[in-house]
C-alpha positions in Angstrom: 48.5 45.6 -29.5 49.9 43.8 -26.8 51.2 40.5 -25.9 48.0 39.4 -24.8 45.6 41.5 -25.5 44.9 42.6 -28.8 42.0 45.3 -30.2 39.0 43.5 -28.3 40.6 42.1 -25.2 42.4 39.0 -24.1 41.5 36.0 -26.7 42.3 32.7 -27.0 41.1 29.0 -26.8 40.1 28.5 -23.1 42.4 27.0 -20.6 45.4 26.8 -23.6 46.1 30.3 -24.9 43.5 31.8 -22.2 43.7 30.1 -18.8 42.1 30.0 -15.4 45.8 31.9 -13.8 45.5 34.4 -16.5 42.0 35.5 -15.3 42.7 35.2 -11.5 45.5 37.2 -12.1 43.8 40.2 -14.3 41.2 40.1 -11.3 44.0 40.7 -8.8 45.6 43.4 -10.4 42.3 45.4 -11.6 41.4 45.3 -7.9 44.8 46.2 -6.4 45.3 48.8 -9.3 41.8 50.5 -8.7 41.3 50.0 -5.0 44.5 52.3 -4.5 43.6 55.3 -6.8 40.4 55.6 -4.6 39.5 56.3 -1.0 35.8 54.0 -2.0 36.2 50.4 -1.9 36.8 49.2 -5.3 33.7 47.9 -7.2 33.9 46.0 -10.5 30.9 44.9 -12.9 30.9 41.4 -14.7 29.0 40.1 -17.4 29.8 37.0 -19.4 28.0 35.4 -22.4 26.9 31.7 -22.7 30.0 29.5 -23.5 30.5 26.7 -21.2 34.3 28.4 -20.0 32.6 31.6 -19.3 31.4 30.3 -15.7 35.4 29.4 -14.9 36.5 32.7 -15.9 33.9 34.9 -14.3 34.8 32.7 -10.6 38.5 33.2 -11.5 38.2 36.8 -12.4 36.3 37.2 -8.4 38.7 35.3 -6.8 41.5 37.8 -7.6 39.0 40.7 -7.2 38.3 39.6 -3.8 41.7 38.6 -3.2 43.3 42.1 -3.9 40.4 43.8 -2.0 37.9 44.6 -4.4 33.9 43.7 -4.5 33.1 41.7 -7.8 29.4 43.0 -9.2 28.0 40.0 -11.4 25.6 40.4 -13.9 25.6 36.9 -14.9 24.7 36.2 -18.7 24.7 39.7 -20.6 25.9 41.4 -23.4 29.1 43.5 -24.2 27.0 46.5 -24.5 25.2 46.5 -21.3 28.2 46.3 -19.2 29.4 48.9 -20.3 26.1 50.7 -19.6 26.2 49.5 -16.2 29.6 50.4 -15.8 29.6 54.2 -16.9 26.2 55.3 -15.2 26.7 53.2 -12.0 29.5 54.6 -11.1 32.1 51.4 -11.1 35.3 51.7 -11.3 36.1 49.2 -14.3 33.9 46.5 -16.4 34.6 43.3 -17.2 33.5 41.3 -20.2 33.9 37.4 -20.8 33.4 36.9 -24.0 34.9 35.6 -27.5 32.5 37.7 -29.6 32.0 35.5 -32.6 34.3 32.7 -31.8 33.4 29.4 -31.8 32.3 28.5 -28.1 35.8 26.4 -27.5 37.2 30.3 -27.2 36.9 32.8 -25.1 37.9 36.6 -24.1 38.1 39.2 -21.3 37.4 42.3 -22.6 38.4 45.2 -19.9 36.4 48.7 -19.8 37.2 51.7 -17.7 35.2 53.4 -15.4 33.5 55.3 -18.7 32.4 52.2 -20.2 35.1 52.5 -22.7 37.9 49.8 -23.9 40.8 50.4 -21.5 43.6 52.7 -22.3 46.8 50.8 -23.3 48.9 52.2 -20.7 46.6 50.2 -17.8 46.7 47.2 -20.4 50.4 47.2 -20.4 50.6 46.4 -16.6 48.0 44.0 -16.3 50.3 42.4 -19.2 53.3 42.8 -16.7 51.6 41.4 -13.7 50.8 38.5 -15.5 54.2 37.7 -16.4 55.5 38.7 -13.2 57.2 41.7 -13.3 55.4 43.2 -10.7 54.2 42.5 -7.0 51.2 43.0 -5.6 49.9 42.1 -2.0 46.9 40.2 -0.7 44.2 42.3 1.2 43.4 41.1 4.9 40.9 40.7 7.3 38.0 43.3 6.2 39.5 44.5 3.2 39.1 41.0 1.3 36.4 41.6 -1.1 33.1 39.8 -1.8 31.0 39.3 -4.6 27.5 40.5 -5.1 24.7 39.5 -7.2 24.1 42.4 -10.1 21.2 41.0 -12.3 19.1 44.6 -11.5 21.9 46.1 -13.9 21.1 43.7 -16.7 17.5 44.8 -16.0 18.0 48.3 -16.0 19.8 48.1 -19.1 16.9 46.4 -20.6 14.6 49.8 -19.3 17.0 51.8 -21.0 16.5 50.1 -24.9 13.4 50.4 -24.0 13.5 53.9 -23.5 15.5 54.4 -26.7 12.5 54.0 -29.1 10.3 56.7 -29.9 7.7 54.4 -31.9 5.3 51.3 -30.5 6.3 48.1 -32.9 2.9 46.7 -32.6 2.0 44.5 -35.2 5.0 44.5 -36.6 6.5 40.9 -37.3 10.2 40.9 -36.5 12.3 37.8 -36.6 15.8 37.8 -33.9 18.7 34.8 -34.0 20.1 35.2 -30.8 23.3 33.4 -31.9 22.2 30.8 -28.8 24.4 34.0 -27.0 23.9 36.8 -24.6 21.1 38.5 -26.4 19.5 35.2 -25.7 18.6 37.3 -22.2 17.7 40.3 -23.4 16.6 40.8 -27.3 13.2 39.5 -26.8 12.1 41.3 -23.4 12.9 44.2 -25.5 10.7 44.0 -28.6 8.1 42.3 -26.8 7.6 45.1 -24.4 7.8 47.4 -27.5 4.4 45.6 -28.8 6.3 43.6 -31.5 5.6 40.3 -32.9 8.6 38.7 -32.1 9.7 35.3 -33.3 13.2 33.8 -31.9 15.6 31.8 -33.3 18.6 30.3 -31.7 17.7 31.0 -28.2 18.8 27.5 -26.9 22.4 28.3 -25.4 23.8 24.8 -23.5 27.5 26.0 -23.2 28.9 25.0 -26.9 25.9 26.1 -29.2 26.9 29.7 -29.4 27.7 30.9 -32.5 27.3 27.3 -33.9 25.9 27.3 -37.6 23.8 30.9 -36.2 24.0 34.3 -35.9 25.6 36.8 -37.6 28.2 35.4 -39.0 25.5 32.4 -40.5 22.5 34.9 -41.5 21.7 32.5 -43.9 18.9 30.6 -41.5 16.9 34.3 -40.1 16.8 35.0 -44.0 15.1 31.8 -44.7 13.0 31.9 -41.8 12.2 35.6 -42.2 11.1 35.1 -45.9 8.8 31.3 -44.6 7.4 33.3 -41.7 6.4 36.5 -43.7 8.7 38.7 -41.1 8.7 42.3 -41.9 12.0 42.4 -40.2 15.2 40.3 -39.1 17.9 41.3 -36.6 20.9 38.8 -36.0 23.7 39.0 -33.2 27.0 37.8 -32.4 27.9 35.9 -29.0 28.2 39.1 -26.9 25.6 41.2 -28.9 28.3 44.2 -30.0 26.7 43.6 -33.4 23.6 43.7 -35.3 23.0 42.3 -39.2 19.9 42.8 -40.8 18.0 41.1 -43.5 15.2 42.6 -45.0 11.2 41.7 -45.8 12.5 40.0 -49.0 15.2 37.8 -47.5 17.8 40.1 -48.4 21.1 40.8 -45.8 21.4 44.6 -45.1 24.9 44.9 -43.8 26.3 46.9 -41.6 27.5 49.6 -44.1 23.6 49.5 -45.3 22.7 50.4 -41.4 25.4 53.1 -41.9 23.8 54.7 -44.6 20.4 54.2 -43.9 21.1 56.2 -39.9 23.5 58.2 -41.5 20.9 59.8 -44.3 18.2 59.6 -41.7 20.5 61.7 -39.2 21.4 64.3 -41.7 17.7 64.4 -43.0 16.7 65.7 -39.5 20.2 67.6 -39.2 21.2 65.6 -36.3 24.5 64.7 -38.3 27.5 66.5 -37.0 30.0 67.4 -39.2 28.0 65.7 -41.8 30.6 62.6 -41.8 29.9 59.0 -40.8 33.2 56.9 -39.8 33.7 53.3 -41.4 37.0 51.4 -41.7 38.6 50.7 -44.9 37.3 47.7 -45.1 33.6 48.8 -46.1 32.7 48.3 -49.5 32.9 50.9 -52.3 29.2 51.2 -53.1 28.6 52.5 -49.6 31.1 55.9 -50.5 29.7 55.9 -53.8 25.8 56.1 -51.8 27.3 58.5 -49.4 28.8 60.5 -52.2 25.2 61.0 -53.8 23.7 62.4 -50.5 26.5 64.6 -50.4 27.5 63.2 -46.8 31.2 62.4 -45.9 33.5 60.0 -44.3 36.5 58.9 -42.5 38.1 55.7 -43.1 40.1 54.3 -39.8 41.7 50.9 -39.2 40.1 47.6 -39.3 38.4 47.4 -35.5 35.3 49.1 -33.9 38.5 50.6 -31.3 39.4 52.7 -33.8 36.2 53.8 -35.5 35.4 54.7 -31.5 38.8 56.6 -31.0 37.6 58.7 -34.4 34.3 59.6 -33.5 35.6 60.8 -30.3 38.1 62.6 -31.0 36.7 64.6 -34.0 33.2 64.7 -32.6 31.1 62.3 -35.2 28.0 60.4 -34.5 27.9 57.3 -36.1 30.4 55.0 -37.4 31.1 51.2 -37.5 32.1 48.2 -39.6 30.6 46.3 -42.4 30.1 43.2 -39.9 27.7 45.1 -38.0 29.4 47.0 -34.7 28.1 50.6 -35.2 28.4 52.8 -32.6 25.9 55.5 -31.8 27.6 58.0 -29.4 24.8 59.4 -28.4 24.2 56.7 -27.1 26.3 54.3 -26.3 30.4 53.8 -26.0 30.7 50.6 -27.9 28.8 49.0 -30.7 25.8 47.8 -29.2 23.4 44.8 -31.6 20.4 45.5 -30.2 20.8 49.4 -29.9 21.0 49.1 -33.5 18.6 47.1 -34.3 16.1 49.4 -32.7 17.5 52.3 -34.5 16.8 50.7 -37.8 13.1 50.2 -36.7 13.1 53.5 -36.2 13.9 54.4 -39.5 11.5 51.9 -40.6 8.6 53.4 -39.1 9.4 57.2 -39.3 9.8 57.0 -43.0 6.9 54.5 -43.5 9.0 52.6 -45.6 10.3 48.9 -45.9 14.0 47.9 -45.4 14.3 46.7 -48.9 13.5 50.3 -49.6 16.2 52.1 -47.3 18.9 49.9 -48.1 18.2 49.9 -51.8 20.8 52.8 -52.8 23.8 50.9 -51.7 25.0 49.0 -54.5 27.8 46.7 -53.5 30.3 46.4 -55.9 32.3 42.5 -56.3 35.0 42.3 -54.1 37.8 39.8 -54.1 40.1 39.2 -50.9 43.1 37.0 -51.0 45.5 36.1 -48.0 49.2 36.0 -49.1 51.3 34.1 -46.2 54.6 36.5 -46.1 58.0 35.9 -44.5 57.7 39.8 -43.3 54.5 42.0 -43.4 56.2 45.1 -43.1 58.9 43.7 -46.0 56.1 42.9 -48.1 54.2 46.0 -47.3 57.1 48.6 -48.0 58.6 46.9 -50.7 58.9 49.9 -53.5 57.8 47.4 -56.6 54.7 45.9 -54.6 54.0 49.7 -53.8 54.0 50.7 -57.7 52.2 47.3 -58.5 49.1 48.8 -55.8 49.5 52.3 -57.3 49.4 50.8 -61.1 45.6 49.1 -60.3 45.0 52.6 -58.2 45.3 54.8 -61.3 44.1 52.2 -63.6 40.4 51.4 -61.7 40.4 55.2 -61.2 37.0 55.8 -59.8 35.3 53.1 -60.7 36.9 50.8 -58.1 39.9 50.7 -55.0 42.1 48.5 -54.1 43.5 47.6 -50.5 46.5 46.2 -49.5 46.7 45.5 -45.1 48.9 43.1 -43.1 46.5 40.8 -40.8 46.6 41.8 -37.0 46.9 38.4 -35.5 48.8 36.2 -38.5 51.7 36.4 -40.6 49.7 37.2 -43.9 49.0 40.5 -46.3 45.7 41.0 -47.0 44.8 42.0 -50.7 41.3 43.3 -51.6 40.0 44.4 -55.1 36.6 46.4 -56.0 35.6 46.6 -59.0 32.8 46.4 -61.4 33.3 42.7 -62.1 34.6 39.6 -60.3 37.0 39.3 -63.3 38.6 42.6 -63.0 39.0 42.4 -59.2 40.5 38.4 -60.2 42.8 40.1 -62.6 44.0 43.3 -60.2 44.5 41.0 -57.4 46.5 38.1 -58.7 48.5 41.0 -60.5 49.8 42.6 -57.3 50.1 39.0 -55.7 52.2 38.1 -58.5 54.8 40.9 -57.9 54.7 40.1 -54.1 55.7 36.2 -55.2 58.2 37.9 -57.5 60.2 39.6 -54.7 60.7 36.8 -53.1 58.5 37.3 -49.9 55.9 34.6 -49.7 56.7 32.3 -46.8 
């Protein structure tokens, strides 16, 4: 990671830690970085969710497009996904992403994609970091190489023809419930299922600026599975802000996560031997009953770092399918380059109506075991981390869970912490496991 951008772009409270300058300036260097590698004027593609900031950053972002001699596509309101759709088969040479994900709406994020509709490689992230701090010079254009910006909304639309194209079944009369997060699937999500013949009922589809993500969505599923459960839904999808990611919850109320949705494609993909090399890729943060549920089917898997970057890298680099996070970013590659929420959610219909079966049915084999997490605030991660009695603690709980349990110790990406994480049959054994190795850590003298 870099200085400012991390594993999902440039992130930060708006106009504190993520300002106005910052976005001008990303602008002019993406279209004096690009416009010189090609012959073709330089064309970018914008889309932006529904936080109140996101208007100032998409005109800031133009403005140093323009400025540095590029034309500034703008897709207005969209999701994460779909600009990098628009980006890879319409031929632009970047995408640009305003977004915070699942931040409250007082945050925001520029997420950066390359002409494949892939994050950008770190070495083109590095100089964007150096322009902004002003190790670098770049000039203005003039006269009729200054840019301009043009309205985009067809691309939104044509992405919306293309999820549409993705399902092989008609939903009709099928009752499925969406939270919209008050985001950008607030745009999208509902043309889709509609023109699919479901019976779609919305929740969360107000967005005024500062609603998104507020008490909805994703990361509050609660509310689509009490309303799926009052309004007799056969299904429920929910979203984040920018739509990367897809919960579930299932005809009974139940939330079927995202290592559920792994399984459930992953069987379904090996069932009709469209699995390559038989493995699905998670992080190590998915939960032990999902290997155990794999192990039964005889399919395998590849744990990566915490971050749908990595699960991405994986999958491209060894040739797998599917892979993605418990919170709901899988990634079809087939597909798509980046987790996509509503991509998923029709895959999951799919599966629904292929194997005539309820959700609560599919997701039924994966048995999540109790999981404790506790955040240790450390003087030194890698101290902490590489300290030979905290090791022997971690291996002690290894050998003694054996396989009816893991444990996982991480340093936090963005704060001075260590991460410990228990599975196990019980919350008391995980209680007992954790606070053991925490214990040795506060022993050594690391806690800050």
């Amino acid at each position: 990671m870099g200085k400012y951008f991390g594993t999902d772009g440039f992130r930060g409270e708006a106009n504190k830690n993520l300002t106005f300058e910052h976005a001008v300036k990303i602008g002019r260097f993406l279209g004096w970085y690009y416009g010189k590698r090609s012959e073709k004027k330089c064309k970018v593609v914008i889309g932006k969710d529904t936080r109140r900031s996101s208007y100032m950053f998409e005109y800031a972002l133009c403005t140093g497009l323009m400025a540095s001699g590029a034309d500034a596509y703008i897709m207005h309101v969209t999701t994460t996904p779909s600009v990098a759709y628009i980006t890879r088969v319409d031929d632009f040479d970047c995408g640009i992403m305003i977004s915070a994900s699942h931040n409250p709406f007082y945050d925001n994020g520029i997420k950066l994609l390359n002409g494949n509709g892939e994050k950008m490689d770190e070495e083109t992230i590095e100089m964007v970091e150096n322009y902004i701090d002003g190790t670098l010079e770049i000039p203005l254009a003039e006269r009729e190489e200054i840019g301009r910006t043009i309205d985009y909304v067809s691309g939104r639309n044509r992405y919306i023809g293309y999820l549409i194209s993705m399902s092989k079944y008609s939903f009709k009369d099928v009752k499925v419930g969406l939270d919209v997060a008050n985001g950008a699937a607030w745009s999208i999500a509902k043309s889709v299922f509609d023109a699919l013949g479901a019976k779609t009922y919305v929740i969360n589809d107000e967005p005024n600026g500062v609603n998104i993500n507020t008490d909805c969505g994703s990361t509050h599923i609660e509310h689509l599975q009490k309303f799926v459960v009052e309004k007799g839904l056969d299904i429920g999808f929910a979203y984040d802000g920018d739509a990367d990611r897809c919960l579930c919850v299932d005809e009974k109320g139940n939330v079927v996560t995202g290592d559920h949705i792994l399984y459930i494609y992953g069987l379904y993909m090996k069932e009709r031997g469209k699995l390559l090399n038989n493995k699905v890729v998670t992080t190590v943060m998915s939960n032990f009953g999902l290997y155990k549920a794999l192990d039964k089917v005889d399919i395998e898997y590849e744990k990566t770092k915490v971050g749908d970057k990595y699960v991405y890298e994986n999958m491209v680099q060894n040739g797998h399918r599917i892979g993605g996070e418990q919170s709901g970013h899988i990634i079809f590659t087939k597909y798509a380059t980046t987790g996509d929420g509503i991509l998923t959610s029709l895959k999951m219909m799919e599966v629904m109506l292929a194997k005539e079966k309820k959700m609560s049915e599919l997701a039924a084999p994966v048995v999540f075991y109790p999981q404790v997490l506790k955040n240790v605030r450390v003087k030194s991660k890698p101290d902490a981390q590489n300290d030979p009695d905290v090791q022997a603690a971690v291996a002690k709980v290894a050998e003694e869970l054996g396989d009816d349990g893991r444990i996982l110790v991480r340093e936090s990406g963005t704060e001075p912490v260590i991460r410990v994480m228990v599975e196990a049959g019980s919350d008391e054994t995980c209680e007992k496991y954790v606070d053991q190795v925490i214990e040795v850590i506060k022993e050594k003298g690391h806690l800050a």
